[in-house]
C-alpha positions in Angstrom: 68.2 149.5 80.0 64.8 148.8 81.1 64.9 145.3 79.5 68.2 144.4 82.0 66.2 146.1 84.8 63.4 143.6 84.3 65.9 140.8 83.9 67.4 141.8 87.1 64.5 142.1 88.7 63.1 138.9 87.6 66.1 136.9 88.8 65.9 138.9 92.4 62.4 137.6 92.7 62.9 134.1 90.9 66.2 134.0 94.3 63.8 135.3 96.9 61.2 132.7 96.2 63.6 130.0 96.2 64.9 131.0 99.7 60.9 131.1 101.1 60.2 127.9 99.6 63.4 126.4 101.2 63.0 128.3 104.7 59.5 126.8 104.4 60.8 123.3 103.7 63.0 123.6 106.7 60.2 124.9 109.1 58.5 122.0 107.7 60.5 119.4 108.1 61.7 120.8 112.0 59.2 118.5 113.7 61.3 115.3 111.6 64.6 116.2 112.4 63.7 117.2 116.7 62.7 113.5 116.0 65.5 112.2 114.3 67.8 113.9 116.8 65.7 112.4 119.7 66.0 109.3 118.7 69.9 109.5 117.8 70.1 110.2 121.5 67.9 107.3 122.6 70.5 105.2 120.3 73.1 106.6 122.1 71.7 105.5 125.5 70.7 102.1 124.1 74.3 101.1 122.8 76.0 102.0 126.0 73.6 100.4 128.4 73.5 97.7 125.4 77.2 97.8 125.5 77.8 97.6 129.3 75.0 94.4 130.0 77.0 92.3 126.8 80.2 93.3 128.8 78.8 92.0 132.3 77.7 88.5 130.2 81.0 88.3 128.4 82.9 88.8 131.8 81.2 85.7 133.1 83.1 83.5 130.0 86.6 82.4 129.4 86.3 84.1 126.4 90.0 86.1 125.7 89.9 89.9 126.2 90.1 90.8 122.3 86.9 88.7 121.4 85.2 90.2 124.3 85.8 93.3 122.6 84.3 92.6 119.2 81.1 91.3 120.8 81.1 94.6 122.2 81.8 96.6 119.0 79.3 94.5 116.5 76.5 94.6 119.6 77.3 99.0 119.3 77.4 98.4 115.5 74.0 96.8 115.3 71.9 99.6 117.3 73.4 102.0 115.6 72.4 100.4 112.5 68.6 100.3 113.5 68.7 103.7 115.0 69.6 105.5 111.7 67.9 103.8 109.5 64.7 104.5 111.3 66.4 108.4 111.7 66.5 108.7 108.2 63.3 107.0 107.0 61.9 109.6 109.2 63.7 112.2 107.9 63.5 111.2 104.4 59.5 109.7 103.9 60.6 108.8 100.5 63.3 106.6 101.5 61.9 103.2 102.5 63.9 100.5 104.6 63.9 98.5 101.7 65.6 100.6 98.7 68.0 102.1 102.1 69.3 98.2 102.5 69.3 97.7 98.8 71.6 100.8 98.5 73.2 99.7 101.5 73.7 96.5 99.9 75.4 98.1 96.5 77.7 100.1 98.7 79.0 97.2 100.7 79.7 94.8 97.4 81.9 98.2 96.2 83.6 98.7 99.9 84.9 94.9 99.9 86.2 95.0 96.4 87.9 98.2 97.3 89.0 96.8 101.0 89.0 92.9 100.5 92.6 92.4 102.1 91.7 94.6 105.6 88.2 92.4 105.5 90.1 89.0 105.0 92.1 90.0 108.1 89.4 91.0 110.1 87.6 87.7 109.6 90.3 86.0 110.1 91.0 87.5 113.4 87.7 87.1 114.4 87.8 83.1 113.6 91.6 82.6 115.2 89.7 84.4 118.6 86.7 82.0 118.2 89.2 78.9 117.6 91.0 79.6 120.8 94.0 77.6 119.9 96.6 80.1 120.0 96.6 81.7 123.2 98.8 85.3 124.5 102.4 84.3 125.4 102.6 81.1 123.0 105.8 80.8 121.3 104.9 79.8 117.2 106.4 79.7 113.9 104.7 80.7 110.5 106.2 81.1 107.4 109.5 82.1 108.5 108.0 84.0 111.2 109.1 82.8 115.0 108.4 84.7 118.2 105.9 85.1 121.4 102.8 86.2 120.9 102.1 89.2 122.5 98.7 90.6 121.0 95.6 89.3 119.2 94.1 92.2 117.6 90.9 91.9 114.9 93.1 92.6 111.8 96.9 91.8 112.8 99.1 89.8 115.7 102.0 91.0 117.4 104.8 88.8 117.9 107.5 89.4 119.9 110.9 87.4 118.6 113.3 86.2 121.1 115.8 89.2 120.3 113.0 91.7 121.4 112.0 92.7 117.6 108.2 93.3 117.1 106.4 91.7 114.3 103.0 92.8 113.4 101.4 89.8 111.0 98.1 90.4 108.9 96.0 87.7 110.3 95.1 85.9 106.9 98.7 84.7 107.0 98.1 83.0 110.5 95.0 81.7 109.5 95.6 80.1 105.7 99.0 79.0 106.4 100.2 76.1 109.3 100.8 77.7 112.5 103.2 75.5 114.8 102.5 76.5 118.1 105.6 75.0 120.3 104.3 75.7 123.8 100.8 74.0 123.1 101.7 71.8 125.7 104.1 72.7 129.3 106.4 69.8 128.3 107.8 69.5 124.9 110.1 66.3 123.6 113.6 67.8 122.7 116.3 66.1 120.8 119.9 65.9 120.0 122.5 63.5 117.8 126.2 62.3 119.2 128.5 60.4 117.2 130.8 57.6 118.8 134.0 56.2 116.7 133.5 52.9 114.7 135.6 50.3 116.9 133.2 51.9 119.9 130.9 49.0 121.4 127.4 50.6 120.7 125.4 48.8 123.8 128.1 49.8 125.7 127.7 53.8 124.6 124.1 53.5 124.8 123.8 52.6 128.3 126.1 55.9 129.3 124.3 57.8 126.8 121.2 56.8 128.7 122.4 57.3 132.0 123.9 60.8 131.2 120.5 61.8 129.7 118.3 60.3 132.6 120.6 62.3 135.2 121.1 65.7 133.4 119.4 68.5 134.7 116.9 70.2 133.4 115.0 67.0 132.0 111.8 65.6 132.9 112.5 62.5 135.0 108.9 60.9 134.7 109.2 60.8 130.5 111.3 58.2 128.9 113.7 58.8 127.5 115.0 57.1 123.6 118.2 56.4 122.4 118.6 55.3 118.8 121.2 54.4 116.1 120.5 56.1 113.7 122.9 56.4 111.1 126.4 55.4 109.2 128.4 58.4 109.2 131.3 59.5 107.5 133.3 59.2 110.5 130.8 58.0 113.2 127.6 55.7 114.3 125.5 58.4 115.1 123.2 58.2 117.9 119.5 60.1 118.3 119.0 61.3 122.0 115.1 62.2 122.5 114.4 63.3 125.9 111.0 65.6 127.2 111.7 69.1 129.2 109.7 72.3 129.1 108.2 73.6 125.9 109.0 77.2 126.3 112.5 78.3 124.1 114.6 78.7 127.5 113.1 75.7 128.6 114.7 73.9 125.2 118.0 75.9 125.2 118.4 74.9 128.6 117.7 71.2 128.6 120.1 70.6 125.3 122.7 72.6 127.3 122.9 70.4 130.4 122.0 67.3 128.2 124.9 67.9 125.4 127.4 68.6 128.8 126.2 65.5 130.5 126.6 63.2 127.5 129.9 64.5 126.8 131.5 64.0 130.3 130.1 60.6 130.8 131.7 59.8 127.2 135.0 60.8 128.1 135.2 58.7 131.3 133.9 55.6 129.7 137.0 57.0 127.3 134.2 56.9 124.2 135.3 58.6 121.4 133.1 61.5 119.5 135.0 61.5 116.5 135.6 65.3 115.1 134.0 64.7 111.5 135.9 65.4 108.4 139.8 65.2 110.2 141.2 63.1 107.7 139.8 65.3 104.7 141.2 68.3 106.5 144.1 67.2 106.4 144.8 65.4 103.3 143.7 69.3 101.7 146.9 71.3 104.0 149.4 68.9 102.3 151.0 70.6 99.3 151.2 68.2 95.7 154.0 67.8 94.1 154.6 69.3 91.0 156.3 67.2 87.5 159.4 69.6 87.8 160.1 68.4 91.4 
């Protein structure tokens, strides 16, 4: 009994001395952190004044609104960076600036590993806002993908199709694969192809071809416009109509609307034929064979 009475006593004092000697540590070490928390603080200021005055010189740019925003973040980033790594070499005398950025430096190859898609789409925003090619409110196609852009964002960009769906793309798929962006440019050239009948005199269909194009509405007068034969077809000399109009999708539908209208009136009273493809086929196929036992 006296034996577990010394044991317990023993372990009582063994637990009091640790909690002295780590009360002491913490007195100690008081003055450190009031001065790590100080200069925390001081970080704090620094960033958002830091902030605000990268802000004011980014305003005076044409730079787009998202980029604008990542200067902003990796400026914040960076002071707070400095400001605790200096916090904890403070805190921690032991801990030098060099074996902190060497650890740093361990932790960040084993971040990417474990994050390398969201980091390939974050650089890849940042270098599509630094190209400045594709702009907000450009109508693309990518890899199937076809719509209005309607938000660069640092990891993804959401387009808006013409049905009103959203489509939120990583950016690595915008940046590694070709990105056609249609409305590059306010005028775009738009084509179509007409087929006149065989026995149809062909300068003869190109001059109203031409004249129907040049006068439909919805075309841009000062571009010239081509007309070319283009092709023996089954049952027609197909014609290529290139004409220029606006570049944005409305724009297009609109223009190969009055165009296709304006071509086909003019063809009928200059009593052209478009020949309905395949009319012979059609029919020889509804005409029933005969059988032997007929």
């Amino acid at each position: 009994m006296d034996n577990q009475a010394d044991q317990s006593f023993n372990t009582l004092q063994i637990l009091v001395t640790q909690l002295r000697s780590m009360g002491e540590g913490i007195v100690s070490l008081l003055p450190s952190l009031v001065i790590a928390l100080v200069l925390i603080i001081l970080t704090w200021i620094v960033a958002r004044f830091a902030t605000k005055i990268a802000d004011r010189l980014t305003a005076r740019t044409k730079m787009r609104p998202s980029l604008r925003e990542l200067v902003d973040t990796l400026v914040r980033i960076a002071i707070w960076a400095v400001g605790l790594m200096i916090a904890l070499t403070i805190l921690l005398p032991d801990l030098t600036p060099g074996s902190l950025i060497a650890g740093l430096g361990v932790g960040t190859v084993a971040i990417g590993f474990a994050f390398q898609d969201i980091f390939e789409n974050f650089l890849a925003g940042i270098l599509i806002m630094v190209r400045e090619k594709m702009r907000i409110g450009d109508y693309i196609s990518c890899e199937g993908i076809e719509g209005r852009v309607e938000q660069i964002l640092l990891r993804e960009t959401h387009i808006r199709k013409l049905s009103n769906e959203l489509t939120i793309v990583p950016n690595s798929i915008l940046f590694k694969n070709p990105v056609e962006i249609l409305t590059d440019h306010d005028r775009r050239r738009h084509e179509v192809v007409v087929g006149v009948s065989y026995d149809t005199d062909l300068e003869e269909a190109r001059q109203v071809i031409r004249t129907a194009v040049e006068t439909a509405d919805a075309t841009d007068k000062e571009k010239p416009v081509d007309i070319f034969a283009c092709e023996f077809n089954s049952s027609s000399i197909d014609f290529r109509l290139r004409w220029w109009s606006g570049s944005a999708q409305r724009d297009m539908h609109e223009s190969r609307d009055a165009v296709i209208r304006s071509v086909k009136r003019a063809l009928d009273e200059a009593n052209i034929e478009i020949p309905f493809p395949y009319v012979t086929h059609t029919f020889k196929e509804a005409v029933p064979v005969a059988s032997e036992a007929d």
